[in-house]
C-alpha positions in Angstrom: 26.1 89.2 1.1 24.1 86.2 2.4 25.9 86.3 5.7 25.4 89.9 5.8 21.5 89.9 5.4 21.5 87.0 8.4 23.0 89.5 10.3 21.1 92.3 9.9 18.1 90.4 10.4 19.9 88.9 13.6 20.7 91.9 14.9 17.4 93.5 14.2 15.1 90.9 16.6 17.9 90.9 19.4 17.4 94.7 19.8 13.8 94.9 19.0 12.9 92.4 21.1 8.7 90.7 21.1 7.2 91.9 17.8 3.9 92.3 16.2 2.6 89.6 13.8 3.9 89.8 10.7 1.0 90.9 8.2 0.9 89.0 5.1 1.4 91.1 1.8 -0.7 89.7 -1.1 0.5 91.0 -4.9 -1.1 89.7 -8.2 2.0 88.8 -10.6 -1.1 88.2 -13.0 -1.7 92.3 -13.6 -0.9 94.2 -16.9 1.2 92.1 -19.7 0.7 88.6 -17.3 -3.1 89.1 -17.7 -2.2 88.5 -21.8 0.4 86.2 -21.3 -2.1 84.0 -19.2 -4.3 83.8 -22.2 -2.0 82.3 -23.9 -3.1 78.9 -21.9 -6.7 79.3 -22.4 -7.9 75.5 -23.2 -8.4 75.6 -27.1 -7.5 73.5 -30.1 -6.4 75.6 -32.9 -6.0 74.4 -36.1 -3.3 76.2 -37.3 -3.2 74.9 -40.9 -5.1 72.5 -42.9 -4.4 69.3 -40.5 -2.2 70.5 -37.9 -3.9 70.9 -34.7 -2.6 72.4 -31.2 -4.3 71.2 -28.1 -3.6 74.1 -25.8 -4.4 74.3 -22.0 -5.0 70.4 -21.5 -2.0 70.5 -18.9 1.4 72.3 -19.0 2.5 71.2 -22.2 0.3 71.6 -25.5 0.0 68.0 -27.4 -0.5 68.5 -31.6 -2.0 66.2 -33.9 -1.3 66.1 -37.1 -4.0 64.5 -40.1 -2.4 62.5 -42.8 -4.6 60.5 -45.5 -5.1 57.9 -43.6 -4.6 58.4 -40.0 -2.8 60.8 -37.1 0.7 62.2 -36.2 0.9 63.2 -32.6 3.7 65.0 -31.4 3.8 65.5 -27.6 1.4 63.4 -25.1 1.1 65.6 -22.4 2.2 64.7 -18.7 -0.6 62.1 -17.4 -2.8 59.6 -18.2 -5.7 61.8 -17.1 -4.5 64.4 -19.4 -4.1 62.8 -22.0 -7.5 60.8 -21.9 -8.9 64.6 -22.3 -6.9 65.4 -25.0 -7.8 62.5 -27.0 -11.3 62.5 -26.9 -11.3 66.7 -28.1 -8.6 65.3 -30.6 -11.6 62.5 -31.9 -14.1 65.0 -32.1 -12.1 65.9 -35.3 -10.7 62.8 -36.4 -11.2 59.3 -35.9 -8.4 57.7 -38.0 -6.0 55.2 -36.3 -2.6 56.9 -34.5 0.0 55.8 -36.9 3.0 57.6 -35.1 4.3 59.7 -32.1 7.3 61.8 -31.7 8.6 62.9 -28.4 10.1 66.6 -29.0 12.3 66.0 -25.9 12.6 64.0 -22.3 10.7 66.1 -20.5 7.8 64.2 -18.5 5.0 67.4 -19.2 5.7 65.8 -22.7 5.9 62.6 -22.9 3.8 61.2 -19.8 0.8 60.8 -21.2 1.9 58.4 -24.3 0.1 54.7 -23.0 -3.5 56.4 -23.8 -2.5 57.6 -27.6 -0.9 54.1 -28.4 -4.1 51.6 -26.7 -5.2 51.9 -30.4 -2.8 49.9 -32.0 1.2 49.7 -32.4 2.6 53.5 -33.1 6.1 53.7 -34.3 7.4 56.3 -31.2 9.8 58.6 -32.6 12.9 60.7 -31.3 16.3 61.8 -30.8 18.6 59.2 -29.2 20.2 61.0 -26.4 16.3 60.8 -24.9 17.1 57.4 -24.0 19.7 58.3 -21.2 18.1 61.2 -20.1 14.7 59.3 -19.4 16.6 56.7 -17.5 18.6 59.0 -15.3 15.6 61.1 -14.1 13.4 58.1 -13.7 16.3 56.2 -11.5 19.5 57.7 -10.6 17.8 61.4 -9.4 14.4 60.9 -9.4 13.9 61.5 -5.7 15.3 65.0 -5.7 13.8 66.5 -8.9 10.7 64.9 -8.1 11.1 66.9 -4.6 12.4 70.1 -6.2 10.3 69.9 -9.1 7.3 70.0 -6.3 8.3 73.5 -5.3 9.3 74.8 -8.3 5.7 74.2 -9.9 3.7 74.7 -6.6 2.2 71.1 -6.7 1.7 71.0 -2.9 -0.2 74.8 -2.6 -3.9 74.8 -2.2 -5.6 76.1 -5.1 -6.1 79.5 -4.5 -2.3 80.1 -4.3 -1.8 78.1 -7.9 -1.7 80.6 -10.7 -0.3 80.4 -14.5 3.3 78.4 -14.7 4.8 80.9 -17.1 4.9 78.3 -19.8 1.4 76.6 -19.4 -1.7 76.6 -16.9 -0.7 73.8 -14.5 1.4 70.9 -13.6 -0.7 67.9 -14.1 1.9 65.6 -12.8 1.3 64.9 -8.9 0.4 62.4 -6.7 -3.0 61.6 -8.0 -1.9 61.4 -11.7 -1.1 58.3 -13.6 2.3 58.2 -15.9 1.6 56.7 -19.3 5.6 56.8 -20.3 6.8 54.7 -23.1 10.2 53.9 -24.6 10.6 55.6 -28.3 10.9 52.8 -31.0 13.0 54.0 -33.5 15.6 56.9 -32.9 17.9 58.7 -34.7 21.1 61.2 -34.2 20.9 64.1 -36.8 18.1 64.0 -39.2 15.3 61.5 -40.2 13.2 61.9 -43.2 9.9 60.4 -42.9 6.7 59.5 -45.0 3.5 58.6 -43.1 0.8 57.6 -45.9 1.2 61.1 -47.8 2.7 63.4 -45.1 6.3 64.5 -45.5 7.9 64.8 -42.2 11.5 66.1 -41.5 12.8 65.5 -37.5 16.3 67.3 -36.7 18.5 67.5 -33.3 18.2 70.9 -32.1 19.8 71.0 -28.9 18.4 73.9 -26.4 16.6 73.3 -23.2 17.5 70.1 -23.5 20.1 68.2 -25.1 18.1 65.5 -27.0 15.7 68.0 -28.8 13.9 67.8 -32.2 12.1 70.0 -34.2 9.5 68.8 -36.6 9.0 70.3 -39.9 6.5 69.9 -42.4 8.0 71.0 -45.6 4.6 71.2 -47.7 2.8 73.1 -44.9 5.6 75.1 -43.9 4.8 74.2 -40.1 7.6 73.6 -37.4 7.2 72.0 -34.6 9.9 73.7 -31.8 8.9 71.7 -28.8 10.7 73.6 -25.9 13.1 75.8 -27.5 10.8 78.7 -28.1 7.6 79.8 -26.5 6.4 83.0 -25.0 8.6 83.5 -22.1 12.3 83.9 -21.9 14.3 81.0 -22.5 14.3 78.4 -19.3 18.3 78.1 -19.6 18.4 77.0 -15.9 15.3 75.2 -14.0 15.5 76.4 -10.0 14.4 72.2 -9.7 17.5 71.3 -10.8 19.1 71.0 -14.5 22.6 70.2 -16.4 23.9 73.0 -17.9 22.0 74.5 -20.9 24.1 75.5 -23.2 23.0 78.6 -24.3 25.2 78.9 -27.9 23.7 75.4 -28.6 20.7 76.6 -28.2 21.5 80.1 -30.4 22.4 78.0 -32.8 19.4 75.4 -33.1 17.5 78.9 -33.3 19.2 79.7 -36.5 18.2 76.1 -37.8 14.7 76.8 -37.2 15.1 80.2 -38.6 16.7 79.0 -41.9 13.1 76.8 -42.7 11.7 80.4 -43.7 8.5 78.9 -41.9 4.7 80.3 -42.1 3.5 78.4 -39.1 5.6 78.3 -35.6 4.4 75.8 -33.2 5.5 75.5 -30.0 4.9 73.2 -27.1 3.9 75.6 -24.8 1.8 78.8 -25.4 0.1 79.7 -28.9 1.0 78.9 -32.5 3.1 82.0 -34.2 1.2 82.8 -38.1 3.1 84.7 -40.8 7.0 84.6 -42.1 7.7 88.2 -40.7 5.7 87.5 -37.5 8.2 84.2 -37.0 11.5 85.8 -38.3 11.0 88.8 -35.6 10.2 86.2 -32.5 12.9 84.1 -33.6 15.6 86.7 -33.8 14.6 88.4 -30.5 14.5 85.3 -29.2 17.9 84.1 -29.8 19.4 87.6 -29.5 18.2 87.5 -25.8 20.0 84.4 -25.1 23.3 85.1 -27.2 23.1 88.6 -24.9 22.7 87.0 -21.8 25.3 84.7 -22.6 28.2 87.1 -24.3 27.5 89.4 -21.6 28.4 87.0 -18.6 30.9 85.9 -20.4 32.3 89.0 -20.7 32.1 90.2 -17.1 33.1 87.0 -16.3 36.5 87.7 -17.8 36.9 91.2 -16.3 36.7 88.6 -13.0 33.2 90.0 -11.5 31.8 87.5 -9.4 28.3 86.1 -9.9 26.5 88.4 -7.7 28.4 91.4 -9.3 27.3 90.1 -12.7 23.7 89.4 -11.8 23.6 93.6 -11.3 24.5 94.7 -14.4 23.8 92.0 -17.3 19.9 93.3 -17.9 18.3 93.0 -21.3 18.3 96.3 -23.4 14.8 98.1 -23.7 14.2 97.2 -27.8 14.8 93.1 -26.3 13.5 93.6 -22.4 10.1 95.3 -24.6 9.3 91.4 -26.5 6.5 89.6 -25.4 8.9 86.4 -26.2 11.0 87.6 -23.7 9.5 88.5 -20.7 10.7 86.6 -16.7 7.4 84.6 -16.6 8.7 81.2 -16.2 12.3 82.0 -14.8 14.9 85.1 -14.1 17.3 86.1 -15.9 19.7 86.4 -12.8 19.3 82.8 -12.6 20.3 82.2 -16.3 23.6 84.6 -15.1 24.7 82.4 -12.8 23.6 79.1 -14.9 25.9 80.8 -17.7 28.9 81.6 -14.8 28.4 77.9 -13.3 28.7 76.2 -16.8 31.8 77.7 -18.1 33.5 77.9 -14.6 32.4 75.7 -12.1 30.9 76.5 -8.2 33.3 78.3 -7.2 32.8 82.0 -7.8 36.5 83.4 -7.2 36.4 84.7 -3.7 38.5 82.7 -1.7 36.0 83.4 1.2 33.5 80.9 0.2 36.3 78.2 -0.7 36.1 76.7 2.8 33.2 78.4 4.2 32.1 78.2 7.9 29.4 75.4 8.9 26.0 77.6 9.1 25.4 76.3 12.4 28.5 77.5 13.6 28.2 80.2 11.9 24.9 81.3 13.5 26.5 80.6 17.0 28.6 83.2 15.7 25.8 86.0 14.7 24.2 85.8 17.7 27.4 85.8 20.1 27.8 89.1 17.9 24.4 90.9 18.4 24.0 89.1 22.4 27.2 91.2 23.3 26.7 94.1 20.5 30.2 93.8 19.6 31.3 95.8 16.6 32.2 94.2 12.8 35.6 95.5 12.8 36.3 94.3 16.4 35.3 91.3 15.7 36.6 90.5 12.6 40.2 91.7 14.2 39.3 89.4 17.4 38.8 86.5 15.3 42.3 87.1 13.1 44.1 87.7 16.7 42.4 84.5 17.9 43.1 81.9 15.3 39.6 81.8 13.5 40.9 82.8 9.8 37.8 81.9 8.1 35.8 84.1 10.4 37.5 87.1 10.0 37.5 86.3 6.4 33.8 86.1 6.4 33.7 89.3 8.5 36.2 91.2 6.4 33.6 90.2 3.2 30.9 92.2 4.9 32.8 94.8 5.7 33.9 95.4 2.6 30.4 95.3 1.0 29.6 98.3 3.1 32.9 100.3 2.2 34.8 98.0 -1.1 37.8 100.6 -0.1 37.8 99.9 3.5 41.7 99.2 3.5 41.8 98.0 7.0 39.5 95.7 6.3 41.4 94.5 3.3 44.2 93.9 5.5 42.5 91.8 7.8 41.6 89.6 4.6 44.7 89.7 3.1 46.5 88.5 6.4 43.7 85.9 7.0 44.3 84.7 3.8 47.7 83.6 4.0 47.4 82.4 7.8 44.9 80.2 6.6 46.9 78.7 3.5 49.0 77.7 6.0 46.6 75.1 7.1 45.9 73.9 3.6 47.3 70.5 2.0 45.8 71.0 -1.2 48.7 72.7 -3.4 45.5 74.5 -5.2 44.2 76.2 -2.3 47.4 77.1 -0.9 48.3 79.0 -3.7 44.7 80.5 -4.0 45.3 81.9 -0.3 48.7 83.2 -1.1 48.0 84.9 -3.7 44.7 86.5 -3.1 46.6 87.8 0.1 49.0 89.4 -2.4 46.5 91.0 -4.4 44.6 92.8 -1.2 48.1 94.2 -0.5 48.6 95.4 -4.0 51.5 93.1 -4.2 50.5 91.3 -7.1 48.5 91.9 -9.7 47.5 88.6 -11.4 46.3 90.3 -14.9 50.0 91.8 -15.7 51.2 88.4 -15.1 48.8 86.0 -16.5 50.3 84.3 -19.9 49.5 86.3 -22.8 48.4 84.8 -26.0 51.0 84.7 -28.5 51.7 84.9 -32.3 52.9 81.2 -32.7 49.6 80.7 -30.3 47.3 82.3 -32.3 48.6 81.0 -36.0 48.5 77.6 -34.7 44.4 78.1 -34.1 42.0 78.3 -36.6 40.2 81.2 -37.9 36.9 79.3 -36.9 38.0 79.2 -33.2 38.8 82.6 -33.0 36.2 83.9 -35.2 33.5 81.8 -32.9 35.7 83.8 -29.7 34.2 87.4 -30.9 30.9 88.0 -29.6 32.0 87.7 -26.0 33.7 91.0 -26.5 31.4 92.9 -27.7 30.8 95.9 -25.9 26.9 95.9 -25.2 26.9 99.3 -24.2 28.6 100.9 -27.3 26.9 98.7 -29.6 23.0 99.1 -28.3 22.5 101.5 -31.6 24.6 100.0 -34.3 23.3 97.6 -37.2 26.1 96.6 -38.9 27.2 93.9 -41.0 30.7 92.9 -41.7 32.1 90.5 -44.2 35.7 89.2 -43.5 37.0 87.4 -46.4 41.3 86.1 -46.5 43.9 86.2 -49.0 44.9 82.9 -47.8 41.7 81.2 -46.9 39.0 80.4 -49.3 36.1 80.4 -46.4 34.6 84.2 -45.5 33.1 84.9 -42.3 30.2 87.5 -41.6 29.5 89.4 -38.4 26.3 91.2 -37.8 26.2 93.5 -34.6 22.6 94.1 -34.0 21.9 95.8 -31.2 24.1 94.2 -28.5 24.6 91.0 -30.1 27.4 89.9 -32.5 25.4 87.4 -34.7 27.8 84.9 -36.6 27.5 83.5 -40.0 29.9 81.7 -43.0 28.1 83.0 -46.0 27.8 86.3 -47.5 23.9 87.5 -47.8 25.4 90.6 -50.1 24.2 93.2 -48.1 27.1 93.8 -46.2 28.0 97.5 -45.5 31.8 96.3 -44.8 34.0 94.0 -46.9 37.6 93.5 -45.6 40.5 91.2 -47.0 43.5 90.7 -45.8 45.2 87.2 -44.5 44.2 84.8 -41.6 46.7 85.8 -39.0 46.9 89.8 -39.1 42.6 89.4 -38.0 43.9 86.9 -35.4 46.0 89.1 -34.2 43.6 92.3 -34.3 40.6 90.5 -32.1 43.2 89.3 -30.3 44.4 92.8 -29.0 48.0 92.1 -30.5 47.6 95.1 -32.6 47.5 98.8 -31.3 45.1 101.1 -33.6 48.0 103.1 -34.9 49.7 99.9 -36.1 46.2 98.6 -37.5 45.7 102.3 -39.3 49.4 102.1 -40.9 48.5 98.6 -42.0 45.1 100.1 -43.6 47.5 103.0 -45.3 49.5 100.0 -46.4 46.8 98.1 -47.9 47.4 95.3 -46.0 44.3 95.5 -45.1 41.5 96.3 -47.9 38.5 97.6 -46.8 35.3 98.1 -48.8 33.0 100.8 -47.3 35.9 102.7 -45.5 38.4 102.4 -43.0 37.1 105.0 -40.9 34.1 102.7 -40.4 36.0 99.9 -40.4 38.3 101.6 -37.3 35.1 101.9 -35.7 33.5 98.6 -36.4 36.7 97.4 -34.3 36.0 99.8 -31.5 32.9 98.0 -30.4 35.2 94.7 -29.0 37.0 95.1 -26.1 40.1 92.9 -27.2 
């Protein structure tokens, strides 16, 4: 598709020759729900309880204090120096007892850059999770140059001013070349959970790994405050950074949700955008916002394993309305196509499956190519059968892709693929993309068809796994579409197993749990492997409907429903 628009575009100047100057279209991404999401970073200090404070709008991260008997938590230090001095000084207009501790919610400089200024009081013990140790290092060393560079664009540090609007998650960057990083090592770290006591202020600190992998939350348990840092705030979740990121796991992140959820908190307070009052307020922002990452995710996933390519998936996986409607969820800090491919990238590598971009042309050769196309205003199809007659199997490969995004049944097209294919596994040493070539040439033929002959999961496979595994293996084939109206709640519970397993299909999302709540509308026993082999698509539904006349399978609620209930997975 890439090739194709460098084409057109190509092909479109040759023939129209000299044109007009290009006008310049101006849009405001600021109008309608942007216009409230940019209050969000108005510059304010909220207390949000009695002695918890969030500075909001000092830079792109908000920095909280938090009042103890006899002096100050602060938890996040902004990104500068410069910053930070500001924050201080509002911070003192409230409180002048000594800084007796900070805690770093994560590794991310916005957060952390600003710490020199908070500690030139005294000695502050510098709290936070131990994988921040590593991450620091690597970003300050090992790849600074390019995230620095990327990171530039990304956050439009080099624009002039009247170009620089909101940043999705905060009002601006302060980190550029006039600011002054204030970074320093954490003291004492930990790997699960630290309880603390700071003069009379309980604190509770606990890995929740998200948007970054060394994440904490911090929980007051008396004021029923937490602390989320990154891994909630008013846009959709930032599962991939455009300036460059490791993969996010989004599950992880699901499931440090749930943690957070758990608390039963009254105050929500994230590092970017506004504090969250009210239990129901924070139990509705929290279960949108995990059910729009578990969708995302177990909807790639899914399309993934129908063997849709990236830029196939990117078309269809879209939030539904009652999720793409959240305030909490809305593309002002990234897209969700970019999340797609983060997802795709993460469980399967760069490679996206068409053997066309395993060994693709050099662009500069490749533009020699375009041109030579629209300078002689030779056809697509001549071409690409000039270039298989001629040797130059990756061309016509590349052509035959185009082709076939115009017409996906264009056989002759899928001939000169298919033929291309093989040619050119010819020239391979690589056993792997031999055998890639060979037998994606087999498939455009209609040869072979790899799904009949992939190696189907077994019995013996499938006892020898545990119910966990393949429990966790659900949600990805949920069928989104059939589910978008269902609230159900399942409780699976085994004649030989003592542990029960929940599923709640809300909406699109298959939400997991190992307790029962009692409201379950569905109670099923029967034993470990008969459920394996059901999700597993062993069992036809007559053979699961003689095994419910049987009563080898008890169902409370009725096994009409629970026929149905089955009918939302795929496998």
């Amino acid at each position: 598709m890439k090739l194709l628009s460098v084409l057109i575009i190509a092909l479109f100047f040759v023939s129209c020759g000299e044109q007009n100057e290009i006008s310049i279209l101006k849009t405001d991404i600021n109008d309608g729900l942007s216009e409230e999401h940019r209050n969000e970073f108005r510059r304010d200090i909220v207390e949000v309880t009695d002695g918890v404070y969030s500075g909001i709008g000092f830079g792109l991260a908000n920095s909280i204090m938090i009042e103890t008997s006899d002096g100050l938590v602060i938890v996040d230090t902004l990104g500068s120096e410069e910053r930070a001095t500001e924050m201080l000084e509002e911070f003192r207009k409230i409180s002048s007892k000594p800084i007796k501790a900070i805690i770093y919610t994560h590794n991310h400089l916005d957060h952390i850059g600003g710490t020199t200024i908070f500690a030139q009081e005294g000695e502050p013990e510098i709290y936070a999770h131990e994988n921040i140790l590593y991450n620091i290092d690597n970003i300050s060393t090992t790849i600074r140059p390019i995230i620095f560079e990327r990171s530039a664009r990304q956050f439009g540090i080099p624009l002039p001013e009247d170009k620089i609007i909101h940043q999705g998650i905060g009002g601006f960057l302060e980190i550029n070349a006039g600011s002054t990083i204030g970074l320093l090592r954490p003291t004492i770290t930990f790997e699960d959970k630290l309880d603390l006591k700071i003069d009379d202020l309980e604190i509770e600190l606990a890995h929740v790994p998200g948007e970054t992998d060394d994440h904490l939350y911090v929980w007051l348990p008396e004021q029923k405050a937490v602390m989320v840092g990154d891994n909630f705030y008013r846009t959709f979740a930032n599962l991939y950074a455009i300036r460059g990121t490791k993969f996010r796991n989004p599950m992880e992140w699901v499931h440090s949700i749930d943690k957070i959820r758990e608390l039963d908190a009254e105050y929500l307070i994230p590092s970017h955008s506004r504090p969250i009052e009210g239990k129901e307020n924070i139990a509705k922002a929290l279960r949108d916002y995990r059910d729009g990452i578990q969708f995302v995710h177990d909807q790639t996933i899914r399309h993934i394993n129908k063997g849709l390519l990236p830029d196939e998936i990117v078309k269809i996986v879209k939030l539904p309305p009652h999720l793409a409607s959240s305030p909490y969820l809305q593309e002002f800090y990234g897209s969700i196509s970019s999340y797609v491919r983060s997802v795709f990238s993460g469980y399967i590598g760069w490679f996206s499956g068409n053997i066309t971009e395993l060994h693709p042309l050099d662009n500069t050769i490749k533009a020699q190519k375009i041109r030579e196309l629209a300078e002689r205003s030779i056809s697509l199809n001549d071409a690409a059968e000039s270039a298989l007659k001629n040797g130059e199997f990756q061309w016509a490969m590349e052509l035959a892709d185009i082709l076939l995004a115009l017409n996906p049944e264009d056989e002759g097209s899928k001939k000169i693929k298919a033929q291309a294919a093989e040619n050119f596994s010819y020239t391979q040493t690589a056993s792997n993309d031999y055998y890639y070539y060979q037998t994606v040439a087999g498939e455009l033929r209609g040869e072979i068809d790899v799904y009949t002959n992939s190696n189907k999961v077994t019995p013996a496979q499938l006892y020898a796994t545990p119910m966990k595994t393949i429990f966790n293996s659900i949600p990805v084939n949920l069928n989104a579409e059939k589910s978008l109206e269902v609230d159900k709640k399942v409780l699976f519970t085994f004649t030989d197993l003592e542990q029960v397993f929940r599923i709640h299909v809300r909406r699109g999302v298959a939400e997991l749990t190992y307790i029962s709540q009692n409201d379950e509308e569905l109670v099923i026993k029967t034993d470990q492997q008969s459920l394996k082999e059901i999700f597993a698509g062993l069992k036809s539904v007559p053979s699961i409907s003689l095994m419910l006349a049987k009563n080898e399978i008890e169902v409370e609620g009725g096994k009409i429903e629970f026929l149905k209930f089955l009918s939302l997975f795929q496998g």
